[in-house]
GUKEDO-615979 format. One record per residue (C-alpha): x, y, z; residue in one letter. Coordinates in nm, 4 decimals. Example, Ala and Ser with C-alpha at 12.3 -4.5 7.8 and 13.67 -1.06 7.14 Angstrom:
BEGIN
PT        X        Y        Z residuo
PT   1.2300  -0.4500   0.7800       a
PT   1.3670  -0.1060   0.7140       s
//
This chain:
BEGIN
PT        X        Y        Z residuo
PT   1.5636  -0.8523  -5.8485       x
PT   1.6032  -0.9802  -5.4940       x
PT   1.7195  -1.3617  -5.4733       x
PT   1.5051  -1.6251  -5.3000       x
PT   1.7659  -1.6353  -5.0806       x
PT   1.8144  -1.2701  -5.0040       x
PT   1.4193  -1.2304  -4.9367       x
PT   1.4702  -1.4832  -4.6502       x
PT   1.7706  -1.3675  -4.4763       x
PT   1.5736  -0.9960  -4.4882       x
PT   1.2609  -1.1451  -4.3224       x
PT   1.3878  -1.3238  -4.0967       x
PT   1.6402  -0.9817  -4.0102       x
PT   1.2627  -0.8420  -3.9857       x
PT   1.1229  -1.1311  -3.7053       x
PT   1.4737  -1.0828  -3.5583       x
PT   1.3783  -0.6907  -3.4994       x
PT   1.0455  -0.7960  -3.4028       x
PT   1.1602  -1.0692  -3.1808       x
PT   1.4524  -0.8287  -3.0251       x
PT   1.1909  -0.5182  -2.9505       x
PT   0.9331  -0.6902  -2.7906       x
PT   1.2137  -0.8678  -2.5935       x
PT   1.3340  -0.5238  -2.5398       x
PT   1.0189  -0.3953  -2.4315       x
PT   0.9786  -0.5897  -2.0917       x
PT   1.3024  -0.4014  -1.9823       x
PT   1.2157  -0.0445  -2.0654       x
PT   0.8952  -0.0772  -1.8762       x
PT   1.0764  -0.1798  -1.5748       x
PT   1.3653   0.1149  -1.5738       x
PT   1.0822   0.3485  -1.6326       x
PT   0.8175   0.1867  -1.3574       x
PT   1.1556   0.2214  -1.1151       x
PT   1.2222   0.5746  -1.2285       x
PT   0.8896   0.6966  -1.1192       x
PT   0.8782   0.4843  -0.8141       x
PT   1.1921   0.6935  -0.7481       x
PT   1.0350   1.0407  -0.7401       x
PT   1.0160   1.2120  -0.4262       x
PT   0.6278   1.2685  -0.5164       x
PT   0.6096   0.8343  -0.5178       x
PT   0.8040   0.8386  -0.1594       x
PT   0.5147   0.6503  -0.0153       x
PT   0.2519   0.5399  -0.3166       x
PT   0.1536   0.2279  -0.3964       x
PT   0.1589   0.1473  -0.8083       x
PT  -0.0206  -0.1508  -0.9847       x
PT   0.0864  -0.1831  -1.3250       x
PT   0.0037  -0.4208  -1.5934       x
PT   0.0648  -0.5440  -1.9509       x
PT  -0.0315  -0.7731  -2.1690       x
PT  -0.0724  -0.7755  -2.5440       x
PT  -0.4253  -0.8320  -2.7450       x
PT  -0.4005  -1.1944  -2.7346       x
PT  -0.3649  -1.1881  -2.3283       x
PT   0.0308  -1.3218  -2.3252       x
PT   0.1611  -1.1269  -2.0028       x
PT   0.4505  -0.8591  -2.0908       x
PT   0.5226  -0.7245  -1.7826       x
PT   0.3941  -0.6397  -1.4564       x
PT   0.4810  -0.4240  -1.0854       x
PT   0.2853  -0.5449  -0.7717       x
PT  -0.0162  -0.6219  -1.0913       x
PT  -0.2266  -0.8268  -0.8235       x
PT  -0.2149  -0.5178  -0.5642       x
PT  -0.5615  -0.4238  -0.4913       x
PT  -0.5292   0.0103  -0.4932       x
PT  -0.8091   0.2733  -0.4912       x
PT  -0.9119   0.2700  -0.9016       x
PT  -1.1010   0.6180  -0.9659       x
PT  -1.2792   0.6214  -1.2790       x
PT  -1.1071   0.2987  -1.4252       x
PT  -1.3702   0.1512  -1.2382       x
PT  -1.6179   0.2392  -1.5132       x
PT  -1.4802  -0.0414  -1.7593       x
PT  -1.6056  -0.2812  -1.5556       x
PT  -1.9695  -0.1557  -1.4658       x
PT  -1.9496  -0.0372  -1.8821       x
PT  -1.8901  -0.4253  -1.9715       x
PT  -2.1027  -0.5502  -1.7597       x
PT  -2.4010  -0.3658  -1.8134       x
PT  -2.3197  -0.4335  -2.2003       x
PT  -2.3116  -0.7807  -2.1230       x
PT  -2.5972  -0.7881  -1.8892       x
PT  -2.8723  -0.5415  -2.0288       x
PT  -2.7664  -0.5558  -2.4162       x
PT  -2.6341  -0.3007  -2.6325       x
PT  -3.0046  -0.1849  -2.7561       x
PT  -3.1529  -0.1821  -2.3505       x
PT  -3.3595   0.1990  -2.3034       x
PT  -3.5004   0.3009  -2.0219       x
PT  -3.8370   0.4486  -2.0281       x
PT  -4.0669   0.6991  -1.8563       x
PT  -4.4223   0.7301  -1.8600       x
PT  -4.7166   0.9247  -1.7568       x
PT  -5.0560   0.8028  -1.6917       x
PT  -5.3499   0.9300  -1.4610       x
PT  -5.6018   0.8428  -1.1979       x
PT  -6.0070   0.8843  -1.2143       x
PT  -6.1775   1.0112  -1.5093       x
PT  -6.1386   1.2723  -1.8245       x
PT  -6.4873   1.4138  -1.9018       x
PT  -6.5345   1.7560  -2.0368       x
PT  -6.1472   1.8047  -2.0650       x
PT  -6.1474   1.7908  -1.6895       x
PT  -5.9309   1.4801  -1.5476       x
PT  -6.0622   1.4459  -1.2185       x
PT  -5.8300   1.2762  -1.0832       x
PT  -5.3965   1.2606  -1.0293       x
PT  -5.1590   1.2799  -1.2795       x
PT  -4.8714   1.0442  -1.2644       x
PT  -4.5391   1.0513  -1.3944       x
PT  -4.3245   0.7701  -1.3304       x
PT  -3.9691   0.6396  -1.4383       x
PT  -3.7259   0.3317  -1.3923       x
PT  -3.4743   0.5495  -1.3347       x
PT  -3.3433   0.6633  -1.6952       x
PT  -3.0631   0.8769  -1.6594       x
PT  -3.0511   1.0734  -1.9698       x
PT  -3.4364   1.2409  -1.8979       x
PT  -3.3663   1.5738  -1.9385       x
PT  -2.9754   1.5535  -2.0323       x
PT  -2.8875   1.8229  -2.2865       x
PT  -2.6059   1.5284  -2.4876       x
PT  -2.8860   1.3692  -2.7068       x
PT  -3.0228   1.5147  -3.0011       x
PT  -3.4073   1.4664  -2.9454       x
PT  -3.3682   1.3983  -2.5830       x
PT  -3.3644   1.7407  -2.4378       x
PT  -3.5464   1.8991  -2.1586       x
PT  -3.7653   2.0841  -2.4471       x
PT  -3.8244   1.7487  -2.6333       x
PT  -3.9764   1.6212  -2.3084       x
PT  -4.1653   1.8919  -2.2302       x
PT  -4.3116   1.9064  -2.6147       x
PT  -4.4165   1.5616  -2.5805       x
PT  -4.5190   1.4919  -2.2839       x
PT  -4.7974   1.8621  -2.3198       x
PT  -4.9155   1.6862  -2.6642       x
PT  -4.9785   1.3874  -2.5309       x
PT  -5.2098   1.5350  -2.2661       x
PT  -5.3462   1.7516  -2.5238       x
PT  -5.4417   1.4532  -2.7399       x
PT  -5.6354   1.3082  -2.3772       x
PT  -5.8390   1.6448  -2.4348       x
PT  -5.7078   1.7211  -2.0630       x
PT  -5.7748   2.0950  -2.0378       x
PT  -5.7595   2.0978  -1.6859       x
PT  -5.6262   1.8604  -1.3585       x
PT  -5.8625   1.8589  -1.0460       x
PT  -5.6041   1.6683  -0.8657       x
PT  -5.2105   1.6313  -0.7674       x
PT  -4.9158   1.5994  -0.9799       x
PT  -4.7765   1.2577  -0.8506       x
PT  -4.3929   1.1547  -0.9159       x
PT  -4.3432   0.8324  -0.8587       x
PT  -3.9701   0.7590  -0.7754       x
PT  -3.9913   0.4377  -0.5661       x
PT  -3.8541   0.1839  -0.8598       x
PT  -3.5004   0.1710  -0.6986       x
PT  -3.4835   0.1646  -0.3377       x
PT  -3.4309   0.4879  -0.1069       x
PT  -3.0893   0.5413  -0.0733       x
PT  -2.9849   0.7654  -0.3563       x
PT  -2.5997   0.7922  -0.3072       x
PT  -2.3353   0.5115  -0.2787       x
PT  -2.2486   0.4977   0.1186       x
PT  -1.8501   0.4976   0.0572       x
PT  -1.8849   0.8421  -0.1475       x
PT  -1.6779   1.1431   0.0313       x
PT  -1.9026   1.4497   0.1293       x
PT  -1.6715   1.6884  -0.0374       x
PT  -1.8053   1.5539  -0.3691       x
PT  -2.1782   1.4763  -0.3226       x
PT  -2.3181   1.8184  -0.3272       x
PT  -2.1025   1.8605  -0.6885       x
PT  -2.2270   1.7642  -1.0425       x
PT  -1.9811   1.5118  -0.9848       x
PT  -2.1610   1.3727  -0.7044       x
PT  -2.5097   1.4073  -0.8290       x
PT  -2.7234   1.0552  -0.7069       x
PT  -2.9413   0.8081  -0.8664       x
PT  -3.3137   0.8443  -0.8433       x
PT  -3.5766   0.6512  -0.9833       x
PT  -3.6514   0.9582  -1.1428       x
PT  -3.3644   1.1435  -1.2759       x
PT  -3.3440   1.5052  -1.4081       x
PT  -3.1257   1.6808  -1.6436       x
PT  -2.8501   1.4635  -1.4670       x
PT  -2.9686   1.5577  -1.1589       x
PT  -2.7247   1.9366  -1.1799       x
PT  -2.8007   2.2341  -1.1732       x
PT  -2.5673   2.5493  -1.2607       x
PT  -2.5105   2.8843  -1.0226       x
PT  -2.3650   3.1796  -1.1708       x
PT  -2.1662   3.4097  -0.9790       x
PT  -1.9808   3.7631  -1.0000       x
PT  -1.7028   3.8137  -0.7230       x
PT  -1.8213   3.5413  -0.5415       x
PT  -2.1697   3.6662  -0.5170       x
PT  -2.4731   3.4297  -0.6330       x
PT  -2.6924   3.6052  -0.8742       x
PT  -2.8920   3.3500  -1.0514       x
PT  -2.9606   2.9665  -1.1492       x
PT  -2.9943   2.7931  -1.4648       x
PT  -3.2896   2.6749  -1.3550       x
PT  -3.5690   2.7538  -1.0552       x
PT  -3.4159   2.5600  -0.7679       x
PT  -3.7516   2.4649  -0.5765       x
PT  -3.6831   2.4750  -0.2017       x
PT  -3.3494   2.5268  -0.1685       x
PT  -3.1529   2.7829   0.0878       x
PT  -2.8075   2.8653   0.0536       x
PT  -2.5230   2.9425   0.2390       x
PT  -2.2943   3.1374   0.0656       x
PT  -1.9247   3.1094   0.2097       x
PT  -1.7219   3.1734  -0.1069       x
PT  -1.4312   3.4099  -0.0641       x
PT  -1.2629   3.5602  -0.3801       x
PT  -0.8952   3.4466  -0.4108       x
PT  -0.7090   3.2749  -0.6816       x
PT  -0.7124   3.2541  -1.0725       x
PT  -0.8851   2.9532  -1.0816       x
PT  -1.1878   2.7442  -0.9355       x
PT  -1.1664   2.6257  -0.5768       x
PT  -1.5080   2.6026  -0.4870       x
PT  -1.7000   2.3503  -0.3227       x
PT  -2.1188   2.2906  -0.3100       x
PT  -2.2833   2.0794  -0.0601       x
PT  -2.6304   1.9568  -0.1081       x
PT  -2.7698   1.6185   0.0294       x
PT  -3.0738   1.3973  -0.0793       x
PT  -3.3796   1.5944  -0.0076       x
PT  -3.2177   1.8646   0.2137       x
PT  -3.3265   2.2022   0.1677       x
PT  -3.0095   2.3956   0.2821       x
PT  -2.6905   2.4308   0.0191       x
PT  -2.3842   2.5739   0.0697       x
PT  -2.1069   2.6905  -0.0940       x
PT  -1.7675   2.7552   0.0290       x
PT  -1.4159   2.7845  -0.0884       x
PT  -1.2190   3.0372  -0.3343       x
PT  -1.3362   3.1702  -0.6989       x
PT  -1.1230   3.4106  -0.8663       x
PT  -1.3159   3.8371  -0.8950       x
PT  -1.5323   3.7718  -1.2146       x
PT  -1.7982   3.5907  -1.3446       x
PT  -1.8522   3.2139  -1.2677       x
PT  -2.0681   2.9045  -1.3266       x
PT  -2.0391   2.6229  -1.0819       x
PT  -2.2187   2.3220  -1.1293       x
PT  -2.4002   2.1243  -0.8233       x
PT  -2.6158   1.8259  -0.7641       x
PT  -2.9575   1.8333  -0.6867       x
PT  -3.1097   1.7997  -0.3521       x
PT  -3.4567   1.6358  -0.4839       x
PT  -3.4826   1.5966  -0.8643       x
PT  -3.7631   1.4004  -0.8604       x
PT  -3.9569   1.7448  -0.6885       x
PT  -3.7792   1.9418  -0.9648       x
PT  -3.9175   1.7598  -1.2023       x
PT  -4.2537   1.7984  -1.1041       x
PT  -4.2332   2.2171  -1.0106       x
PT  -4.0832   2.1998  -1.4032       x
PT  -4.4175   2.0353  -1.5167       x
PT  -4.6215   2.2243  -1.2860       x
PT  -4.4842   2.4954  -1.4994       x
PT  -4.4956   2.3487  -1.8070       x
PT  -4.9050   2.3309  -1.7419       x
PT  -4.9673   2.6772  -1.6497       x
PT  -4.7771   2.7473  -1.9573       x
PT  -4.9703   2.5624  -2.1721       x
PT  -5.3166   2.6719  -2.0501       x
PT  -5.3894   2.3247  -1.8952       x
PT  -5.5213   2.4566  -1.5517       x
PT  -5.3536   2.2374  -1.2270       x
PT  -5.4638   2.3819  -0.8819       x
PT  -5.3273   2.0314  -0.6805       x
PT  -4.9881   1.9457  -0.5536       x
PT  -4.6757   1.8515  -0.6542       x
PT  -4.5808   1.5285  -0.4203       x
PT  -4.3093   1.2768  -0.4866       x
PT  -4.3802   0.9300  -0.3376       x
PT  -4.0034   0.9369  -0.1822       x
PT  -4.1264   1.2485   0.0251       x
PT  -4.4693   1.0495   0.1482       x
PT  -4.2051   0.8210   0.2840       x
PT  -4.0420   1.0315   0.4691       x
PT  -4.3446   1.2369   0.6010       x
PT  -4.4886   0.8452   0.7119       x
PT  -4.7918   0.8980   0.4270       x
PT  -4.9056   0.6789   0.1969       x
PT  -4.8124   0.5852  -0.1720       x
PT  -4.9588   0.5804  -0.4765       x
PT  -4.8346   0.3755  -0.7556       x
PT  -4.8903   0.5015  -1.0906       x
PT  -5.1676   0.2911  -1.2794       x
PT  -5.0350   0.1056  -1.5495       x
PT  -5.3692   0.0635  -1.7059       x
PT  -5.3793   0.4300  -1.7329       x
PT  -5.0551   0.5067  -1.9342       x
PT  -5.0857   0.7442  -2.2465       x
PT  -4.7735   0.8875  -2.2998       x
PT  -4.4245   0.6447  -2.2933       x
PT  -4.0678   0.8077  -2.3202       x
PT  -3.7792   0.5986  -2.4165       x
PT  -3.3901   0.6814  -2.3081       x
PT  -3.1192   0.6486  -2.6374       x
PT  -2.9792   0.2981  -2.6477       x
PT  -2.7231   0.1458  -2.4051       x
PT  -2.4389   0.2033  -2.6060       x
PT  -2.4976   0.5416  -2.6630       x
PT  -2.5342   0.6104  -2.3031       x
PT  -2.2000   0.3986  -2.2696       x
PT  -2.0376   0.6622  -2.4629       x
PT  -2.1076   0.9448  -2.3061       x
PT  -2.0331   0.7482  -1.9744       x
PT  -1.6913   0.6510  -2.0526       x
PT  -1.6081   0.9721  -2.2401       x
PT  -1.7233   1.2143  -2.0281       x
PT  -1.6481   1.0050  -1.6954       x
PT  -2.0961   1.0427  -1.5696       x
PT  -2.0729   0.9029  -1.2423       x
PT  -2.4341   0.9256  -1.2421       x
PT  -2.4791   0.6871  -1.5307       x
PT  -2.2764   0.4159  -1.3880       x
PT  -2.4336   0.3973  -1.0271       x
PT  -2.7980   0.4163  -1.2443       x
PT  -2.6265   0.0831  -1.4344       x
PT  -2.5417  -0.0839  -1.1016       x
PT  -2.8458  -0.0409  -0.9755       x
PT  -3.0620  -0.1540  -1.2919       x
PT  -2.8600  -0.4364  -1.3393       x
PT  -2.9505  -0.5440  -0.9790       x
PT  -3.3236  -0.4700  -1.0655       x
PT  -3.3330  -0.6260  -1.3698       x
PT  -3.1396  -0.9671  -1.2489       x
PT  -3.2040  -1.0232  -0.8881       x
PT  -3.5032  -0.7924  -0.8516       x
PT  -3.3869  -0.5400  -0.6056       x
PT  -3.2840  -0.1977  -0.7133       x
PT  -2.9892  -0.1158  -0.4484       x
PT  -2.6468  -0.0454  -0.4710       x
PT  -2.5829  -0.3301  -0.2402       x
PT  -2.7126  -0.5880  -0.4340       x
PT  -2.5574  -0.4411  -0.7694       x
PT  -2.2326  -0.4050  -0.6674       x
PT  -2.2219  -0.8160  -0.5533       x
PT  -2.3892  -0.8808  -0.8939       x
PT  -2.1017  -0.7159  -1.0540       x
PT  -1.8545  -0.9026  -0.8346       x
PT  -1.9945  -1.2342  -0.9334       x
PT  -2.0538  -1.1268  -1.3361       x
PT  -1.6575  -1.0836  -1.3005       x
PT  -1.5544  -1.3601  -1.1324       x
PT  -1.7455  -1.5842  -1.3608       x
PT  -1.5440  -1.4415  -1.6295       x
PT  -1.2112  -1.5607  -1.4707       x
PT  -1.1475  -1.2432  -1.2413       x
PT  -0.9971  -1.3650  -0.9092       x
PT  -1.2684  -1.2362  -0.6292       x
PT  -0.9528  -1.0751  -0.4458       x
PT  -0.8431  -0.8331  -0.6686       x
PT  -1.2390  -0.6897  -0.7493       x
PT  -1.2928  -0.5676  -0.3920       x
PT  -1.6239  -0.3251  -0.5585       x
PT  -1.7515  -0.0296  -0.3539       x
PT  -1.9202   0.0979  -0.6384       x
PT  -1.9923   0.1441  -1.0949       x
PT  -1.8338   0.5338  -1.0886       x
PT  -1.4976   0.4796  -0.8817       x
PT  -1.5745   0.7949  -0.7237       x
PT  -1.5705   0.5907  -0.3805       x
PT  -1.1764   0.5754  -0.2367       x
PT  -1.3025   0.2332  -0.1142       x
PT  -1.2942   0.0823  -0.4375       x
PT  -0.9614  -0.1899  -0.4210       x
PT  -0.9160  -0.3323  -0.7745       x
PT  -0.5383  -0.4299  -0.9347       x
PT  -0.4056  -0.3023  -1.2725       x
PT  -0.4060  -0.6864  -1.3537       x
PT  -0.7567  -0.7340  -1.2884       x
PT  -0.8454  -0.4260  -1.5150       x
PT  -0.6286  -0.5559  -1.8013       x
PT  -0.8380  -0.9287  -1.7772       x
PT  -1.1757  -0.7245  -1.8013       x
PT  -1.0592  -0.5183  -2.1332       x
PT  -0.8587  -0.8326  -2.2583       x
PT  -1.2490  -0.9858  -2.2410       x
PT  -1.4512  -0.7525  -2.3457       x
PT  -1.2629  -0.6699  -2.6480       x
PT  -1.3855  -1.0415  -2.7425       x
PT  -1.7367  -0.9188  -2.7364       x
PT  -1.9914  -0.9065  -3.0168       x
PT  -2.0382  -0.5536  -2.8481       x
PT  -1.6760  -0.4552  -2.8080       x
PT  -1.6530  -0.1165  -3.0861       x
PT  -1.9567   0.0323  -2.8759       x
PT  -1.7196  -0.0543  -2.5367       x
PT  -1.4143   0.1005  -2.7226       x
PT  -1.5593   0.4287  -2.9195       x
PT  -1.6258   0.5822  -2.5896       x
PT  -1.2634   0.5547  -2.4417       x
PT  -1.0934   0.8909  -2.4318       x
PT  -0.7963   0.8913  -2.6230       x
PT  -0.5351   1.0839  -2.4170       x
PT  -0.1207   1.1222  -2.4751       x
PT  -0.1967   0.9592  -2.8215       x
PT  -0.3499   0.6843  -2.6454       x
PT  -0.7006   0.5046  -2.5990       x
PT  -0.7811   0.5262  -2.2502       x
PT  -1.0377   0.5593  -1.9536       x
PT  -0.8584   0.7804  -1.7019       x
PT  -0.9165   0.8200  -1.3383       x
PT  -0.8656   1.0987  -1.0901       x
PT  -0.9526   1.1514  -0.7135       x
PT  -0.6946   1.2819  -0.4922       x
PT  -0.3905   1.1852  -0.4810       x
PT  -0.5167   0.9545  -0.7260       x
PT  -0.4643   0.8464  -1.0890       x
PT  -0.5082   0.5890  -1.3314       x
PT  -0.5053   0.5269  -1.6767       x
PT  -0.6621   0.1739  -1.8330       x
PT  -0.7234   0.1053  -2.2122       x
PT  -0.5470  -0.0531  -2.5357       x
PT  -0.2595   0.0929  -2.7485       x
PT  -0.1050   0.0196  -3.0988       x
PT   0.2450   0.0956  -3.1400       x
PT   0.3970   0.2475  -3.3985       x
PT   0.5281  -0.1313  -3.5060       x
PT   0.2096  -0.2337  -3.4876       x
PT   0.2581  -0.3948  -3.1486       x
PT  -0.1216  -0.4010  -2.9639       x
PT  -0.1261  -0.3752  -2.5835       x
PT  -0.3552  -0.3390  -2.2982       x
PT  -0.2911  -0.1808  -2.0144       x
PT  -0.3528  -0.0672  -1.6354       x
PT  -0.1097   0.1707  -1.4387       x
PT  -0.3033   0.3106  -1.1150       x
PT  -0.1314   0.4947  -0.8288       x
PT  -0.2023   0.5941  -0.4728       x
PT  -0.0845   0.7800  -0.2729       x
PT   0.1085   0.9948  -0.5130       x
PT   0.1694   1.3383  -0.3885       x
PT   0.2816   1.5643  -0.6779       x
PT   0.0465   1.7761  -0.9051       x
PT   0.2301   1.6286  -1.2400       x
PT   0.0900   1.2804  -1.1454       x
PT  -0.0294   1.2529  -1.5356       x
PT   0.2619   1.2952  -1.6997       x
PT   0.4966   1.1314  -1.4481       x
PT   0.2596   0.7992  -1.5985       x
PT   0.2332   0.8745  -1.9275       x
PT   0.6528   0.8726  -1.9175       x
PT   0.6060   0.4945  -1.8724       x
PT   0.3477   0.4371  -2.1001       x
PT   0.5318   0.6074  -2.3480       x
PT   0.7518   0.3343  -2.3638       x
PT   0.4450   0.1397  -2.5111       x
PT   0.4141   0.3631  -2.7985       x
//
């Protein structure tokens, strides 16, 4: 048996180790931070780098109040916010309704369909929330009406957020991508569509683009993807340029009016389903534009409501799968919901305020947008590291963390734009050590930007 004595001299040779490594571990992060500020690819980046463990006690830090160009790290603070603000349960919805009369089967009058700008209508990640489950729905419902037939138009009413559709600092190499795909009041399968091609030649589309003409500049080159789409909001020219490798490819691009593709879709849909429509398809966001009048759909006249999955589950799928689209839709219902006014403007000050009432100095949150697609985005590692250190307080925190990627053995958001990366998140060690984290660099001109930061995380591990 081990003497009284013996047990303490071997714990406290344990704290000793304990004490000693995390003593240790302050140094090791800064020989590796200087090693990769050393690399000919770092020549002239800018780093921001910051640690703390779970209980917020600083470990160590380079330039961690330097405000740098974020990427998708930006999404853990429109993620917590939006937690915070709408509540874990918050759905979006989407209804239809009509106009005028049913007698006979006959509506004589418009059919409405109207939305507050859920992202997920349409998206193919939910189980019961597919394009078909719409379309099932939404035909029985009008079916249960009796409607047989529509005398009028098809109305889509997308005027719950304001008009602008796509965060201003956002790069026009990336809007016409899936990537780039902008927020609506009404949203459609994620607002992308696919194009296959064979040897750089389009032959066909997941789906019936309405309106669209392209320009087809592709050349074939290369073993890999190069290709870049251009769309904007409610343009009907696309084009597509760059280099795809001589076989068969699928690119993926943003729509140029999903709101209008919704509606051709239903228009569809009808004719399908022997309900007889003869009227128009006409988006309120296009009567703008054409200096006509709207119509608002009548609330008095709604028979058929379609809820979104919950927050959190659309938190997920935005932090896992890095859905720009989802945050900017957050930013600007959180502005809605709040202060009233669906812009980006107005969301991204509300999230600048919701973090510097949480103890976030205002400097080091310089917002451009929720996605961190926009280069003008200026937010320091330390700042990142106070949002995660917060949220993981939350009564809402295991929805926050089961959607962070886990990547080099590690649980963390990543960001990438170029020249670009980040990495932001929490880590246990293997002596059960807990951290969190931020490392984001600029400026960084190497293609092995990844691992040349996961060499000083390492050290964490």
């Amino acid at each position: 048996m081990i003497s009284i004595q013996k047990k303490h001299l071997l714990a406290a040779a344990v704290l000793g180790g304990q004490v000693f490594y995390a003593q240790e571990i302050p140094q090791k992060l800064d020989a590796a931070t200087k090693n990769l500020m050393e690399l000919p690819a770092a020549y002239s980046a800018n780093l921001s780098f910051y640690v703390a463990d779970e209980n917020g006690k600083f470990i160590y830090e380079y330039q961690g109040n330097k405000g740098l160009s974020t990427a998708s790290t930006q999404k853990i603070f429109t993620a917590a916010a939006a937690l915070e603000t709408l509540g874990k349960n918050y759905t979006f919805k989407t209804t239809a309704s009509y106009s005028g009369t049913v007698s006979s089967g006959k509506l004589d009058g418009n059919l409405f369909v109207s939305s507050n700008g859920d992202p997920t209508l349409g998206s193919w990640r939910y189980d019961g929330h597919k394009p078909e489950d719409f379309r099932r729905q939404l035909i029985e419902a009008l079916k249960k009406q009796g409607i047989s037939s529509i005398a009028g138009d098809l109305i889509i009413d997308d005027t719950y957020f304001d008009f602008q559709t796509v965060p201003g600092g956002w790069p026009w190499d990336d809007m016409g991508n899936y990537y780039g795909a902008g927020v609506w009041s009404v949203n459609w399968r994620e607002n992308q569509f696919d194009v296959n091609l064979r040897n750089g030649a389009i032959k066909d589309f997941n789906i019936p683009l309405h309106n669209v003409k392209w320009v087809n500049e592709v050349k074939v080159a290369g073993s890999s993807d190069q290709s870049l789409i251009f769309t904007a909001p409610h343009s009907e020219v696309a084009l597509i340029n760059g280099t795809l490798p001589a076989k068969a490819m699928t690119v993926s691009g943003a729509l140029p009016n999903p709101p209008m593709q919704l509606g051709m879709e239903i228009k569809s849909w009808l004719s399908e389903s022997g309900i007889s429509f003869t009227g128009n398809v006409i988006t309120n966001s296009s009567q703008l534009i054409n200096g006509l009048k709207t119509q608002k759909a009548p609330e008095s006249k709604v028979f058929f409501t379609w809820h979104s999955p919950t927050l959190d589950k659309i938190v997920y799928w935005f932090l896992k799968k890095s859905v720009n689209l989802y945050g900017e839709t957050l930013v600007k219902t959180m502005a809605k919901e709040k202060r009233g006014v669906g812009s980006f403007d107005e969301g991204v000050d509300f999230m600048k305020d919701f973090w510097k009432n949480k103890g976030i100095n205002g400097a080091m949150i310089n917002f451009a947008d929720g996605s961190g697609l926009s280069p003008q985005n200026y937010v320091s590692a330390r700042a990142e590291v106070q949002a995660l250190l917060w949220s993981r307080k939350q009564p809402w925190f295991s929805s926050y963390f089961d959607g962070f990627p886990e990547q080099n053995g590690m649980k963390m958001k990543s960001g990438t734009i170029k020249n670009i990366k980040s990495f932001a998140g929490y880590h246990t060690s293997t002596s059960g050590n807990k951290y969190v984290y931020s490392i984001i660099i600029n400026n960084y001109q190497g293609g092995n930007v990844s691992d040349a930061l996961y060499k000083v995380l390492n050290v964490l591990k």
